[in-house]
C-alpha positions as CSV (number, residue, x, y, z in Angstrom):
1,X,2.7,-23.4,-4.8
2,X,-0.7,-22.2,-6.6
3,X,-1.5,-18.7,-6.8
4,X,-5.1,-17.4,-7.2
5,X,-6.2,-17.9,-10.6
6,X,-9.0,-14.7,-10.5
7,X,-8.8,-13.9,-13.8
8,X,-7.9,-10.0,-14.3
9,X,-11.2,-7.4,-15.0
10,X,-11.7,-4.2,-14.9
11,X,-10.1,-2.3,-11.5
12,X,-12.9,-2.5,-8.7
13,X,-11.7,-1.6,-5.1
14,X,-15.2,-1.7,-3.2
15,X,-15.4,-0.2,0.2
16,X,-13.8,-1.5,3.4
17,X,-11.6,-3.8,1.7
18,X,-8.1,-3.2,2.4
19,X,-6.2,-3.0,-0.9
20,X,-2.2,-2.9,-1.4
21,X,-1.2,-0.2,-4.1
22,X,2.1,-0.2,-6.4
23,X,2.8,2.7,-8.1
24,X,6.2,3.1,-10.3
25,X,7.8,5.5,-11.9
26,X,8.0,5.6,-15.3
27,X,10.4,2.6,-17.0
28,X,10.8,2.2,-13.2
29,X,13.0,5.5,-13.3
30,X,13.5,8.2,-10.1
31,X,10.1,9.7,-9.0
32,X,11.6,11.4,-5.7
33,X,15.2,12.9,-5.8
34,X,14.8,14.3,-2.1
35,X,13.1,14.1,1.2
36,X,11.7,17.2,0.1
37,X,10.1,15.3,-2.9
38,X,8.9,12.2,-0.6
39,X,7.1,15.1,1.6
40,X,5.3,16.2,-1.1
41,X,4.2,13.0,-2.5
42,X,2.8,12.1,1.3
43,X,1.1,15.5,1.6
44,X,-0.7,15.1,-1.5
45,X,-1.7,11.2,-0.2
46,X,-3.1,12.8,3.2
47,X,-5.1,15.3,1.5
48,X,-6.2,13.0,-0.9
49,X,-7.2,10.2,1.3
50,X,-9.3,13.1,3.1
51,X,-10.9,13.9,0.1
52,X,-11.9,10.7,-1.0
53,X,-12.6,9.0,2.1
54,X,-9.6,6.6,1.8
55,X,-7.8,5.7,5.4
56,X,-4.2,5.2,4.7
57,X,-3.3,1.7,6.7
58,X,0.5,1.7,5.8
59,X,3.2,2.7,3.1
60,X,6.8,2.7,1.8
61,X,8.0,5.5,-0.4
62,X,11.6,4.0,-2.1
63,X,13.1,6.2,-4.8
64,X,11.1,4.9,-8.0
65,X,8.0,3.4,-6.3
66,X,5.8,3.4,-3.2
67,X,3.7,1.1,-2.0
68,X,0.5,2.1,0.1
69,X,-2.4,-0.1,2.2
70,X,-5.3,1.6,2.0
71,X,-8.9,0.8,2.9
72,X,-11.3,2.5,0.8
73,X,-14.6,4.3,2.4
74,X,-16.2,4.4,-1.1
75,X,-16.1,2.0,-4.1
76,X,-14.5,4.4,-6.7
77,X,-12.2,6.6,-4.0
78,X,-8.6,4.6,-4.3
79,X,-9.1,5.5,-8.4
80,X,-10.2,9.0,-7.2
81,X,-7.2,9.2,-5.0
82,X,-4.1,7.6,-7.3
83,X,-5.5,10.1,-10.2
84,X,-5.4,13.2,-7.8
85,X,-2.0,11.9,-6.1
86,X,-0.6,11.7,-9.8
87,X,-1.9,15.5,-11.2
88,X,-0.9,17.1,-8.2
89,X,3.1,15.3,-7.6
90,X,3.3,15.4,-10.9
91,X,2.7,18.7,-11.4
92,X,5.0,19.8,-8.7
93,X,8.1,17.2,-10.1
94,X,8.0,18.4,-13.9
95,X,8.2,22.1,-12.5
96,X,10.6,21.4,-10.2
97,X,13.2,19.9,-12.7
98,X,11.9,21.7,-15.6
99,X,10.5,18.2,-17.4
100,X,7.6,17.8,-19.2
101,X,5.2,14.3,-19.4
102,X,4.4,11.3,-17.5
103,X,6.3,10.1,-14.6
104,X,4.7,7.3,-13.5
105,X,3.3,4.2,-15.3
106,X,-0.3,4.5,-16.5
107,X,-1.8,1.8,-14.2
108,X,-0.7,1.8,-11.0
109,X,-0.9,-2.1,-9.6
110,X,-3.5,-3.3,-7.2
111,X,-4.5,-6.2,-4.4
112,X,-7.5,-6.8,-2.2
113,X,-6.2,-7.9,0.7
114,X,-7.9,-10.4,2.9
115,X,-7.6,-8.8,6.3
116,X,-7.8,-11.5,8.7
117,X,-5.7,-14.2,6.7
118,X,-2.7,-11.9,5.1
119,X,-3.2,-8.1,6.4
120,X,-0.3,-8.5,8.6
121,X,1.5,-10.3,6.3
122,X,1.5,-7.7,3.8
123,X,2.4,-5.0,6.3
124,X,5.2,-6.5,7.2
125,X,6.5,-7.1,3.4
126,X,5.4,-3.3,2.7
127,X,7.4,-1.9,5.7
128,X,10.8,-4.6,5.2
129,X,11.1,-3.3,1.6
130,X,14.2,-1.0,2.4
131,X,15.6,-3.6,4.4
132,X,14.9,-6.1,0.9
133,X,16.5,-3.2,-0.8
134,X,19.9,-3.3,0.8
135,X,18.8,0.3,2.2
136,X,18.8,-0.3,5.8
137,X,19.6,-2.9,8.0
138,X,17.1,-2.5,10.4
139,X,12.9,-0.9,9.4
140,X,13.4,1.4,11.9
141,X,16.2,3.1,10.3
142,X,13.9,4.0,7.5
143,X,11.9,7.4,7.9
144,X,9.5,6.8,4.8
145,X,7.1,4.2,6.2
146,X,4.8,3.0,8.3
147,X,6.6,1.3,10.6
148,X,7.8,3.9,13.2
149,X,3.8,4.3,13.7
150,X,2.8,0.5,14.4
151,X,5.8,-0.4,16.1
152,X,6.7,2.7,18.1
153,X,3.3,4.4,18.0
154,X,4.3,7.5,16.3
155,X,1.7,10.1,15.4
156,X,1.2,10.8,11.3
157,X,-1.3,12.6,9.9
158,X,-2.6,10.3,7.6
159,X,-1.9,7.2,9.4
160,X,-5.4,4.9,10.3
161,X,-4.8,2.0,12.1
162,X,-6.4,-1.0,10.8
163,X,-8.9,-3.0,13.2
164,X,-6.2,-6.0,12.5
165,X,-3.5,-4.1,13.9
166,X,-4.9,-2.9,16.4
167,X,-6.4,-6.5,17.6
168,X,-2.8,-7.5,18.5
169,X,-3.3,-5.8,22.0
170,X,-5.3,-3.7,23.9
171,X,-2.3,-1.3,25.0
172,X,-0.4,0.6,22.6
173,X,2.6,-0.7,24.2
174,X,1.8,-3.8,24.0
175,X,0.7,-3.6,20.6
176,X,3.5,-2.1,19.1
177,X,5.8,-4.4,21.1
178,X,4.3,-7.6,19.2
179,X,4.6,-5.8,16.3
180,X,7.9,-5.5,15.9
181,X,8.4,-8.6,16.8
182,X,6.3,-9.7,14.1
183,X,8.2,-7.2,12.3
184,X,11.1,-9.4,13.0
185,X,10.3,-12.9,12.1
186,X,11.0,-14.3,8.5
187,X,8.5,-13.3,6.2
188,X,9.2,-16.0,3.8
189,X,10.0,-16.5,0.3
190,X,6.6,-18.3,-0.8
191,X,4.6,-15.7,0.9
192,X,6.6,-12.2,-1.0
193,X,6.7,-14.2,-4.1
194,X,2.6,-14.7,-3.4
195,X,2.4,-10.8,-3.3
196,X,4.2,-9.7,-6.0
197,X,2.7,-12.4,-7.9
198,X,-1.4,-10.9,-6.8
199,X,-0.3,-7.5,-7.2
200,X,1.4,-7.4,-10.4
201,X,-1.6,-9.3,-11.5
202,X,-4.2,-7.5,-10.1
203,X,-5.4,-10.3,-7.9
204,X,-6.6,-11.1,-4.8
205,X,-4.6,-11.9,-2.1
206,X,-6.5,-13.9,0.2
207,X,-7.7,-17.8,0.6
208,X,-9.4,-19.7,-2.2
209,X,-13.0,-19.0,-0.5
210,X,-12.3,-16.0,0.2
211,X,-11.6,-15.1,-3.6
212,X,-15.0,-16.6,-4.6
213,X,-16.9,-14.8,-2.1
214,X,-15.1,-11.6,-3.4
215,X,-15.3,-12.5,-6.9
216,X,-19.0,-13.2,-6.2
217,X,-19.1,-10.1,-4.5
218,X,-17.7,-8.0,-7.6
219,X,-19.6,-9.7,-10.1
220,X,-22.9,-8.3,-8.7
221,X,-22.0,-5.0,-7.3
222,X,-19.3,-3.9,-9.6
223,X,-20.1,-1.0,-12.1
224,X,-20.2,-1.5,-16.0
């Protein structure tokens, strides 16, 4: 299988484009020790996403990483937002357990996503990483993501469902129904090896149009 060949530049996020986030801790050590910690990681993402005009679209918080899908209302905000996220937890962490320096890595990893071709499809890897973990059997037996909202329609905060979600179905019942049976098919191993692979590499995720038009895009917009 070929994988997009984008070479990697500079970080540019423009707005309305979804974008999948990876952010580890530090020599991929522990970055929340309790619930108490995850709480305070996702207040500081609400309040930051409110800030910066960043609508959260979905997110897993595991015990040396998170992933978040996140559609950016402003060209510079999911910088603005993983900086501010990063003072302020880890602030709170170093006090908390009496430590001193970084936590996470210095670059957190990035995707455009292509929402109509692989939205879904990223979603659904996002939301089964506890079950890929050997964590949980079953998503919904995970309280740290996204999935008790798109596929039982729970009420968080931060939580902005993406037009692609919410195209499966007029009715929230019916929506959240076909998602979890979408939830429940295979997601594949070409397609999580794809996302790792554009993530880690700071690529797009998306069609081989659709990563000219973006890179087309970029190359005329994007600041120096």
């Amino acid at each position: 299988m070929r994988f997009a060949d984008m070479p990697r530049k500079r970080r540019f996020c423009p707005k309305g484009y979804p974008v999948h986030i990876i952010q580890r801790g530090h020599n991929r050590e522990i970055c929340f020790v309790s619930d108490e910690d995850i709480a305070a990681y996702a207040n500081w993402l609400a309040k930051g996403a409110e800030q910066f005009s960043v609508q959260i679209n979905g997110w897993v918080f595991m015990t040396n990483h998170v992933h978040i899908l996140a559609t950016p209302q402003a060209d510079n905000a999911i910088s603005l937002l993983m900086q501010y996220i990063g003072r302020q937890y880890v602030r709170y962490f170093n006090f908390k357990f009496s430590r001193s320096g970084s936590l996470f890595e210095d670059r957190f990893k990035s995707s455009v996503v292509q929402s109509e071709r692989y939205l879904l499809t990223c979603l659904q890897y996002i939301e089964l990483n506890p079950v890929r973990a050997g964590m949980v059997k079953d998503p919904g037996d995970y309280t740290w993501s996204s999935y008790s909202a798109h596929g039982f329609g729970r009420t968080v905060r931060m939580w902005t469902p993406h037009p692609i979600y919410k195209s499966l179905a007029d009715s929230q019942k019916e929506r959240t129904r076909l998602y979890r049976e979408l939830i429940g098919t295979t997601l594949g191993a070409a397609n999580i090896a794809k996302i790792r692979h554009c993530t880690n590499k700071g690529l797009v995720l998306g069609t081989e149009k659709f990563r000219e038009q973006f890179q087309s895009l970029t190359e005329d917009i994007a600041p120096s």
